[in-house]
C-alpha positions in Angstrom: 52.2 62.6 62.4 48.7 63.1 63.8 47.9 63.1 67.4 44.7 63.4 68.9 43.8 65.6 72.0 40.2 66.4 73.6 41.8 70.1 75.6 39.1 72.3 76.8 41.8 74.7 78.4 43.3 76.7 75.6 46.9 77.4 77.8 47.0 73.3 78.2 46.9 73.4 74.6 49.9 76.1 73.9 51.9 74.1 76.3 51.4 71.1 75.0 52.0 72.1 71.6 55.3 73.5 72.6 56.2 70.6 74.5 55.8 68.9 71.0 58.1 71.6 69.4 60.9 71.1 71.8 60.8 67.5 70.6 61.2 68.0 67.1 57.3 67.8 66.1 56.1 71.1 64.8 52.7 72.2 64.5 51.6 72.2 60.8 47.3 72.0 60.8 44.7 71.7 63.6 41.3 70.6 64.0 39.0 71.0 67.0 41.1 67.8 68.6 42.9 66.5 65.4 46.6 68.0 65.0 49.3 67.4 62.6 53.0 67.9 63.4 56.1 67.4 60.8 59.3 66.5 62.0 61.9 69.2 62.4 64.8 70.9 64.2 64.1 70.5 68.2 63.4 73.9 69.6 63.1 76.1 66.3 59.8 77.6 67.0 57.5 79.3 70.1 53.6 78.8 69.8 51.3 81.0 71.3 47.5 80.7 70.5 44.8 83.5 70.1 41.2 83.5 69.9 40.1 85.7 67.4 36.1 87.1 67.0 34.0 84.5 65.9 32.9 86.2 62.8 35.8 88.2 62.1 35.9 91.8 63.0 37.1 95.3 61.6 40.5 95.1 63.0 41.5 91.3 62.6 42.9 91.8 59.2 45.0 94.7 60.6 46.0 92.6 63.6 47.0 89.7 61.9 49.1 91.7 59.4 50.2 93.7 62.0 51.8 90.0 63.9 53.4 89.4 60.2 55.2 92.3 59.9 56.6 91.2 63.5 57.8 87.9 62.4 55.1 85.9 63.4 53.4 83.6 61.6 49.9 81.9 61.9 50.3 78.7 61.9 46.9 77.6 61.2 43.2 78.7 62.0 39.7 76.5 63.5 36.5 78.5 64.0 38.5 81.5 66.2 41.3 79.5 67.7 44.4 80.3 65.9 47.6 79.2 66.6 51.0 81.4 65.6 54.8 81.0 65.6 58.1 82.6 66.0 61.3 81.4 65.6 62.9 80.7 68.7 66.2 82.4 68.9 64.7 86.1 67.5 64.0 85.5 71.4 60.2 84.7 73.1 56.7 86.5 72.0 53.9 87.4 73.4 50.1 87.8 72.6 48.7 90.3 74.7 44.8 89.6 74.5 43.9 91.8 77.9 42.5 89.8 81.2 38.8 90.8 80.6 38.4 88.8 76.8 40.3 86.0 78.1 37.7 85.7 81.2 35.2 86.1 78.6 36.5 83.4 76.5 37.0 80.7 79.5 33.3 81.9 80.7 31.7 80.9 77.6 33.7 77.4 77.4 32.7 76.4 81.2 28.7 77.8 79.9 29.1 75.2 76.9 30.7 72.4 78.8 28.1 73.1 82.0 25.3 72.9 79.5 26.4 69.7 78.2 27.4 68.4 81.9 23.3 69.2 83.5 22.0 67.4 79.5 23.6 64.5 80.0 23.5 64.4 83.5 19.0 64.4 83.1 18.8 62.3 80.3 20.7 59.9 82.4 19.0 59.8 85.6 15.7 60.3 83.9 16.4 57.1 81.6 17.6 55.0 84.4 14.8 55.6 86.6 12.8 54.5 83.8 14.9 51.1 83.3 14.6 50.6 87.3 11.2 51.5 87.4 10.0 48.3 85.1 9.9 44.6 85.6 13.2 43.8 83.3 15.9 46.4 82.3 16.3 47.2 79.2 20.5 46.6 79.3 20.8 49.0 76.0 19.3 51.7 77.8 20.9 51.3 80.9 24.0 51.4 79.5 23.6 54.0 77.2 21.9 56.2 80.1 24.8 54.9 82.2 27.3 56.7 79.7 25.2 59.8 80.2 26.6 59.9 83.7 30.2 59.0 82.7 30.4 61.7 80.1 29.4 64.2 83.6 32.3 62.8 85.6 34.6 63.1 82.4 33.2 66.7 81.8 33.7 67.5 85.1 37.1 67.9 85.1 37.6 70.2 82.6 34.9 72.6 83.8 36.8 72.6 87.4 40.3 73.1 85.9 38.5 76.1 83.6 37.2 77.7 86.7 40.7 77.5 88.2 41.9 79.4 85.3 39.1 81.8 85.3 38.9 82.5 88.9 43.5 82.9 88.6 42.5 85.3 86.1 40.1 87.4 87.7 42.4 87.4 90.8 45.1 88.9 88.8 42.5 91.5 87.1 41.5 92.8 90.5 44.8 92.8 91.6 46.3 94.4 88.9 43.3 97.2 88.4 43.0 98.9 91.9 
């Protein structure tokens, strides 16, 4: 079965996805927003995800060895997002990626989808004051400008509910480090 989810927050993801395994669907491939689940016994597995370095590093190989030899297995693996498994009753697992890389991570997701959020919000109030500011409107550009500004609102969210995360997360950091 293939379902198809647009998640900028990685945890919404891992819950999600284990939402899905207490169903009976397990995680089998992923794809930026394209993921495939097999059917199979309710409850069998835990997910946990883990962003690894983009362009691998000295120590991944060792780390990921390291999570096999624990019992865990990786799932599978887009660009750095990688999701892993355990079988439920050896009891629950953890990845312990510290506070700091995780803070990192978000940072550069709300600097992508910001990016993309002040883009499309110019080229849409540029283009519609140039479709306002002629004798007839061009409908084709007013509505694809118009989208512009929709993709903003629909960006929007995400960014804020990243900054939630980020700004939990720092919280915690400065609580936890004094």
């Amino acid at each position: 079965m293939h379902k198809y989810r647009l998640m900028i927050n990685p945890y919404a993801i891992e819950k999600w996805v284990n939402d899905m395994a207490c169903q009976g669907w397990h995680l089998k491939k992923f794809i930026w927003i394209r993921f495939t689940f097999e059917r199979g016994e309710p409850g069998r597995y835990i997910y946990r995800h883990d962003e690894l370095e983009r362009f691998g590093s000295h120590y991944e190989e060792d780390y990921l060895e390291f999570l096999q030899s624990s019992g865990i297995e990786q799932v599978d693996r887009s660009g750095n997002f990688v999701f892993f498994r355990k079988v439920a009753q050896e009891g629950p697992f953890e990845l312990y990626t510290d506070k700091k890389t995780k803070i990192g991570n978000l940072s550069k997701k709300m600097t992508l989808l910001f990016s993309l959020i002040l883009l499309n919000l110019f080229i849409g109030i540029i283009g519609l004051m140039g479709d306002f500011s002629e004798q007839t409107t061009d409908w084709v550009g007013f509505t694809l400008n118009t989208l512009n500004l929709v993709v903003v609102v629909l960006f929007s969210l995400p960014l804020y509910k990243l900054m939630r995360v980020r700004n939990r997360l720092k919280r915690e950091l400065n609580v936890f480090s004094d």
